[in-house]
C-alpha positions in Angstrom: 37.4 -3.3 15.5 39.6 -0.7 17.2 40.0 -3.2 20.3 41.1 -5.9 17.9 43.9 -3.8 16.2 44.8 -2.2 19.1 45.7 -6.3 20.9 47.9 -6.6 17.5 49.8 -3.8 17.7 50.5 -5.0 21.1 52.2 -7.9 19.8 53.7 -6.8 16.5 56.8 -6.1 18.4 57.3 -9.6 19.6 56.9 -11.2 16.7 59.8 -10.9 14.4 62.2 -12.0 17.2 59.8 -15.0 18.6 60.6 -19.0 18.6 58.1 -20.8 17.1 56.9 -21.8 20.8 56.2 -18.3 21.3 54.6 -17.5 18.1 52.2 -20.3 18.2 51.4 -18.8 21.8 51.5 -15.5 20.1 48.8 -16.7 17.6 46.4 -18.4 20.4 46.3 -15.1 21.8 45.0 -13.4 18.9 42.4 -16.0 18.1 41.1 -16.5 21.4 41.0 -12.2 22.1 39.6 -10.8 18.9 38.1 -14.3 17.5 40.5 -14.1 14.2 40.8 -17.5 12.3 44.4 -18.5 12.8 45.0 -17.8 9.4 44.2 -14.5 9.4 45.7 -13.4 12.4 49.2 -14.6 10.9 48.4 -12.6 7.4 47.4 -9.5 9.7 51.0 -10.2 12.0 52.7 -10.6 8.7 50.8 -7.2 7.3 51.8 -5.1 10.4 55.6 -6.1 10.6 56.1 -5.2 6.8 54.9 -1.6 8.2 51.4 -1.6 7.1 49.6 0.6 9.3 46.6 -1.6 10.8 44.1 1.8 11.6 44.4 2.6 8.5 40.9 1.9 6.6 40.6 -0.7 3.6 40.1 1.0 0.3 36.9 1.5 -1.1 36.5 -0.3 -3.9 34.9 1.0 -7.2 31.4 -0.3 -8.3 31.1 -2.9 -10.3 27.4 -2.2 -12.9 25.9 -5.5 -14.4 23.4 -3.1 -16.2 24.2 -0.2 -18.3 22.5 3.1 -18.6 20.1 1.4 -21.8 19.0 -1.3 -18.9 18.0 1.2 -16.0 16.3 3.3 -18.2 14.2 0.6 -20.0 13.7 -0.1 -16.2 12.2 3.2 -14.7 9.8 3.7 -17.7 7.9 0.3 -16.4 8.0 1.7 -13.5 6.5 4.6 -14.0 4.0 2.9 -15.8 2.8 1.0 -12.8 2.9 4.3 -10.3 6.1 2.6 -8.8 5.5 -0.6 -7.1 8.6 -2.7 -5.2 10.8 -4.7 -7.1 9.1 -8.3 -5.7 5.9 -6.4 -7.4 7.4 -5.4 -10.6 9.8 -8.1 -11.7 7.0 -10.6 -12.2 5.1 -7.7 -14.4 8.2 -7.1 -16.5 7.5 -9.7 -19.3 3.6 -9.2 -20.0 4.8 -5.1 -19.9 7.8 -5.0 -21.5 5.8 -6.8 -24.6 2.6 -4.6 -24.3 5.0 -2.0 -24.3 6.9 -2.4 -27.2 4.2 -3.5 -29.6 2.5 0.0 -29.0 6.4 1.5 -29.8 6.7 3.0 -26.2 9.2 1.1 -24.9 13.0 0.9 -27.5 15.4 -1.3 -27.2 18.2 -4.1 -28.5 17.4 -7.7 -27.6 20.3 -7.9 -25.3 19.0 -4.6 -23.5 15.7 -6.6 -22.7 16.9 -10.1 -21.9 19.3 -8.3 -18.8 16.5 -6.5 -17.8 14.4 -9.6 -17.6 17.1 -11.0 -15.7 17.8 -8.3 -13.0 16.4 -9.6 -9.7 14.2 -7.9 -7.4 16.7 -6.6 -4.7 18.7 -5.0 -7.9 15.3 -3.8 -9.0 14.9 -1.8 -5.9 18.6 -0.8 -5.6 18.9 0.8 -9.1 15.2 2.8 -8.6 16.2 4.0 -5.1 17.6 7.4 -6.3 14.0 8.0 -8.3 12.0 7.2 -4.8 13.7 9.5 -3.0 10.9 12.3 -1.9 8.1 9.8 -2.1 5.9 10.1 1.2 2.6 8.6 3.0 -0.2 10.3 4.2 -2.0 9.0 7.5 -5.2 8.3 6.3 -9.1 9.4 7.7 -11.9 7.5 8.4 -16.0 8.9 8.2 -17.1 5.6 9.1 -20.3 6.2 11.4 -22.3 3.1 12.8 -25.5 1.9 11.7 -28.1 0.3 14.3 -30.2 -1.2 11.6 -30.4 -4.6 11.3 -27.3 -5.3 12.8 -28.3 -8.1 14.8 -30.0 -9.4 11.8 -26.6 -9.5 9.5 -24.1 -12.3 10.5 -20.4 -11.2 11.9 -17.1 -12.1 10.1 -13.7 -11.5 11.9 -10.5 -11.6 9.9 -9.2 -14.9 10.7 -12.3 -16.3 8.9 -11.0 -15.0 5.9 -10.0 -18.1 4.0 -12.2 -17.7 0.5 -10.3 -19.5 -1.9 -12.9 -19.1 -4.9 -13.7 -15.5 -6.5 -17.0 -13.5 -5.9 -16.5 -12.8 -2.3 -16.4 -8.9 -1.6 -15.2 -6.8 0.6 -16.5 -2.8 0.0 -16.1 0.1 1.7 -16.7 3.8 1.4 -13.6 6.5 0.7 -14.5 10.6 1.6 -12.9 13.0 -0.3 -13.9 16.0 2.3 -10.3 17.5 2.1 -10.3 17.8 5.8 -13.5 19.1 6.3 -16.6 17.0 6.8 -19.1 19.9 7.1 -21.2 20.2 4.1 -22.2 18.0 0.9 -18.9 15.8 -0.6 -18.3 12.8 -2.9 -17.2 9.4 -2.0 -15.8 6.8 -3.8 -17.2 3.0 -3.5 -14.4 0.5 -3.9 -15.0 -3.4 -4.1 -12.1 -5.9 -4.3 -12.0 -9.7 -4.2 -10.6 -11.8 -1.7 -9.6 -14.7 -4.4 -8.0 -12.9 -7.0 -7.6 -9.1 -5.4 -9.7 -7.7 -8.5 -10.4 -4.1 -7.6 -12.7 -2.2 -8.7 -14.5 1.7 -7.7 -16.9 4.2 -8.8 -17.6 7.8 -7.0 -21.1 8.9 -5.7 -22.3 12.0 -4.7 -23.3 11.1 -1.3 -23.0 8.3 1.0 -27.4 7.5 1.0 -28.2 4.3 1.1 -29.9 4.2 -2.5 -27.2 6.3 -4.0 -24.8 3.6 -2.6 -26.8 0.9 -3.6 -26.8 2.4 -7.2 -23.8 2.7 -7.4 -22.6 -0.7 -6.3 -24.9 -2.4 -9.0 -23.0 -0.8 -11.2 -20.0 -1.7 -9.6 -20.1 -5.6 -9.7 -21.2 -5.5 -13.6 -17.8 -4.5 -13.9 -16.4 -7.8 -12.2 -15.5 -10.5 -15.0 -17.4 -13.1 -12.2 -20.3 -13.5 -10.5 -20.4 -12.3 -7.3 -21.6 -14.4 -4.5 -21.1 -12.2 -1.3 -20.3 -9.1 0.3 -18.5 -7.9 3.4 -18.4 -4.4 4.9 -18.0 -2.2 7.9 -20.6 -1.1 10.4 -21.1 2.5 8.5 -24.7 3.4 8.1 -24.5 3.3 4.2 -24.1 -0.5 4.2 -26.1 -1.6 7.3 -29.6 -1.0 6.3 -32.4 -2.2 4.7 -32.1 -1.3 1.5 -29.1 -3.1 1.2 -30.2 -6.4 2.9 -33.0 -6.6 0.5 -30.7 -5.3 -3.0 -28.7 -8.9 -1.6 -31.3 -10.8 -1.0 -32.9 -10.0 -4.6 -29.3 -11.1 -6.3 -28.9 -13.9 -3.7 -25.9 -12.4 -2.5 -24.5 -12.9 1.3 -23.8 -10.0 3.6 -21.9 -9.9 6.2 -20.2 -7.6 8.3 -16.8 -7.1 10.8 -16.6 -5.9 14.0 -17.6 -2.1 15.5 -13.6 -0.5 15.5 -11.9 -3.5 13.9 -11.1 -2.5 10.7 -8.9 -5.4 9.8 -11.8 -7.5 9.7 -12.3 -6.2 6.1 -8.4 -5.3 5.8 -8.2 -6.1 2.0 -10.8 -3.3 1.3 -8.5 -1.0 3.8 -5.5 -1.7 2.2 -7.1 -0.5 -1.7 -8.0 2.4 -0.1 -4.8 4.0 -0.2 -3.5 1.9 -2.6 -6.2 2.1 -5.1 -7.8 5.3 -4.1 -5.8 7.4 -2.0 -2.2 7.4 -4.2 -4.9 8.4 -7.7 -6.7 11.4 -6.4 -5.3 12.2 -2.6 -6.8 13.5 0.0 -8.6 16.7 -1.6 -12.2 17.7 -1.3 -14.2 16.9 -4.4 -18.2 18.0 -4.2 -19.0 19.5 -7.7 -20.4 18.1 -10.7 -17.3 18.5 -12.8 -15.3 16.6 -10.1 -17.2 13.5 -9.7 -17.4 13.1 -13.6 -13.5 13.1 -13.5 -13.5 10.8 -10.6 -15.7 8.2 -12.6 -13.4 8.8 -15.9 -10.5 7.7 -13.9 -11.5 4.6 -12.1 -11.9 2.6 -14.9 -8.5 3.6 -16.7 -6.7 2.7 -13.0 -9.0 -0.8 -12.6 -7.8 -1.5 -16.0 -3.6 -1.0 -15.4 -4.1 -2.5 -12.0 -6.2 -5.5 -12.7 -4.1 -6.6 -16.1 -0.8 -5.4 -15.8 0.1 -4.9 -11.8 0.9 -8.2 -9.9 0.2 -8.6 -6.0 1.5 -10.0 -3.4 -0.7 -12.1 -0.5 0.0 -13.2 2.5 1.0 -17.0 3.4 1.8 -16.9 6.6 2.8 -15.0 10.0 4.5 -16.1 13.2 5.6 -14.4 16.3 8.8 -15.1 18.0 9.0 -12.7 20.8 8.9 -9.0 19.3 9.8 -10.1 16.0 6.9 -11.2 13.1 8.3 -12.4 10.6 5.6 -12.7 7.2 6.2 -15.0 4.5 4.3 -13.9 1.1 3.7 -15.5 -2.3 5.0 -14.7 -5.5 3.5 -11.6 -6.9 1.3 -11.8 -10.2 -1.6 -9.5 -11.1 -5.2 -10.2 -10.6 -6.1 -11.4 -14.4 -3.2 -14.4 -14.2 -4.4 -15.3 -10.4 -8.2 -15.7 -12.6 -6.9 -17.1 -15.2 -4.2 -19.6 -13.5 -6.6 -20.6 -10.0 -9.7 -20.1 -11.1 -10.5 -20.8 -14.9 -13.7 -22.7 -14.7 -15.5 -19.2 -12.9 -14.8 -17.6 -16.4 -17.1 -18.2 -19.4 -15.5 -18.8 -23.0 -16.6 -15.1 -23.7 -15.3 -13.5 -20.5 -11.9 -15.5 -21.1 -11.6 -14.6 -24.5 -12.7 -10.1 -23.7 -10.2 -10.7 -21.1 -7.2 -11.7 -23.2 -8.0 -9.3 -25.9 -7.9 -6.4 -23.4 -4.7 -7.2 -22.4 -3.1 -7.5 -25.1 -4.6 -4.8 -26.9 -4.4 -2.2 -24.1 -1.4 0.3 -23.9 -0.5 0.4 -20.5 1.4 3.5 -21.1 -1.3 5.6 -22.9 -3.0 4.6 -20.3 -0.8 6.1 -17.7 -0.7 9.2 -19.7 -4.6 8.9 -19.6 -4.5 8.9 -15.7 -2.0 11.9 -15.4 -4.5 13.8 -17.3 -7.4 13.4 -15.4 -5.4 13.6 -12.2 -3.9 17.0 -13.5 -7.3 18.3 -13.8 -8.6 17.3 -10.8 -5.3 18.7 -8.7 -6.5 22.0 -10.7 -9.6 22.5 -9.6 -8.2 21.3 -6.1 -5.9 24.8 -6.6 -8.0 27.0 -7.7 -10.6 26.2 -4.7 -7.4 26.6 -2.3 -6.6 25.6 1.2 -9.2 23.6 3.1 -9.9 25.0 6.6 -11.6 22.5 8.8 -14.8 24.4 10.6 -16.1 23.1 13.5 -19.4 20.7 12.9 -22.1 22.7 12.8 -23.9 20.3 15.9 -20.8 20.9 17.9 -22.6 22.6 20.3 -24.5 19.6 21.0 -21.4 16.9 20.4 -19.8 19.2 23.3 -22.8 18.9 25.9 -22.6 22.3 27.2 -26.5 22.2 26.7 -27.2 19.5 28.4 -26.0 20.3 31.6 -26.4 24.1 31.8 -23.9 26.1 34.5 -26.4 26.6 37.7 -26.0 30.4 39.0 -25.6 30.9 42.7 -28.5 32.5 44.8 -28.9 36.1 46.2 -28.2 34.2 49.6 -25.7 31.4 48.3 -23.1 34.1 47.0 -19.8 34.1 48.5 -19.1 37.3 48.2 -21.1 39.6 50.4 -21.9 43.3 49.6 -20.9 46.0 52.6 -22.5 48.7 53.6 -20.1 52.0 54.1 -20.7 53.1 57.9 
């Protein structure tokens, strides 16, 4: 920009005095040099000879606000509501939770207030919340994932590009540690399941990673689907790569299969709830009492609940490469229950359809959030008063380090290098 000013300062002088021969070749210079349209570059001639100074900077003009104060406010309380998802994410969730919310008196406003909030796109959306985001962080995550040997020729392989379920009742599990940072010692996990179709999520903590106590707790788990569930997918870990497992799916007629040893977008949809679902409700403390776990299993069902009925999704369509760049195209959002009900109506009995509708419209999603801050407060005390995790070393490390294996051989009485003297 300062190159382009400085060529039409250079011919400002010319100009006033010019024919019209050498103002057109005055002009051809200005559009071929700085790439003006000829208009312009005669409005910025006429600009500069009627002493306006060309460095100077354009004024910034003042904002112009579509939504008033009323609109932005209505606005972060849905938010908040749904722990802060993008604007693609919430804009589709504004009209089932702007009515939830008002016919439970949480959410007040005039008509008009409401219909430009239902208008206010999804680039606005995240625009007008950027000043509440500002602080909000990621944590890099951990994995305790160790491999189990059993059966695992027996239990067929499923890469993710063989993802393409397009009914629900197809799985993917995985296990989430809450060690705090150190693994040594007894700690909970939490068990969460999602499906591919729909992305219904669901979880529930156990006390230990066994294979019956996992087993245990994932019969619970799928009662809690509004589906049948026809197959499940996991990782390599021990926990799920046994035999008690096989023969738990082979009683329900339910097919397991597995990803690949270190590939852990083979079963990325389970990945991704693990910080979505788990992670972001309860963090990365260490959680191995009694107390704790009976927290962990009060919260999972108020957060399936708000995620399943009220927060929309967003799946992938389609990726290409050109080069560096990858460029991802994604559908519209909307939450697992209208995927269920929309795609896939016939996998829901009369009963199911009808429980499923009077949930959502009888369920607060804002008491519910309250619920969830509750139980999260409680657990972030206990997390305090047991104070800062320091991560010991493993109590094989010993043997992980192999100085045991290959002891230090001492040199001989006639190997030393070092030879005693004798004083003469």
């Amino acid at each position: 920009m300062g190159q382009r000013k400085a060529v039409l300062v250079s011919q400002v002088k010319a100009w006033p005095k010019a024919t019209k021969a050498e103002k057109t070749a005055i002009l051809d210079h200005l559009v071929a040099v700085n790439g003006w349209h000829r208009d312009h570059a005669r409005k910025m001639l006429r600009r500069a000879v009627a002493g306006h100074d060309p460095n100077r900077p354009r004024a910034q003009r003042d904002p112009v606000y579509r939504y008033d104060p009323a609109v932005i406010d209505a606005l972060v309380t849905c938010w908040v509501v749904l722990d802060g998802p993008t604007g693609k994410r919430l804009h589709p969730a504004l009209p089932d939770l702007t009515t939830a919310l008002i016919a439970h008196g949480e959410l007040h406003c005039t008509p008009d207030t409401l219909a430009a909030l239902l208008r206010m796109s999804p680039a606005t959306i995240d625009r007008r919340l950027k000043p509440h985001r500002t602080g909000l962080i990621a944590t890099k995550g951990r994995s305790m994932t160790k491999p189990g040997s059993l059966l695992k020729a027996s239990i067929p392989m499923k890469t993710w590009h063989e993802w393409n379920e397009t009914v629900p009742g197809f799985l993917q599990i995985d296990l989430v540690a809450h060690e705090g940072g150190d693994n040594n010692g007894a700690f909970h996990y939490t068990l969460d399941a999602t499906d591919i179709a729909t992305g219904w999520t669901e979880a529930i903590s156990v006390r230990s990673k066994g294979e019956r106590i996992v087993a245990a707790g994932l019969t619970d788990l799928i009662l809690r689907f509004p589906f049948g569930i026809n197959g499940i997918h996991s990782d390599n870990g021990g926990e799920f790569i046994n035999h008690h497992l096989a023969k738990w799916c082979d009683a329900r007629r339910i097919t397991l299969t597995r990803g690949r040893a270190h590939h852990s977008n083979d079963q990325a949809y389970v990945e991704q709830k693990n910080w979505s679902s788990v992670r972001r409700a309860v963090g990365y403390y260490r959680y191995d009492t009694r107390h704790e776990l009976d927290l962990l299993n009060q919260l999972w069902p108020l957060q399936a609940a708000l995620d399943n009925l009220y927060l929309p999704q967003q799946k992938l369509r389609s990726k290409s490469r050109n080069g560096a760049k990858v460029t991802k195209t994604y559908d519209t959002a909307a939450t697992p229950l209208h995927r269920l009900t929309r795609d896939h109506p016939q996998y829901l009995t009369d009963q199911d359809a009808a429980d499923l509708s009077t949930r959502a419209t009888q369920i607060n999603p804002a008491e519910l959030r309250r619920q969830i801050h509750a139980i999260q407060a409680s657990l972030i005390e206990l997390a305090r008063r047991r104070g800062k995790v320091e991560q010991r070393p493993k109590r094989n490390a010993t043997y992980l380090s192999r100085k045991k294996i290959h002891p230090t051989k001492r040199a001989n009485s006639d190997e030393s290098t070092t030879h005693s003297t004798r004083a003469s």
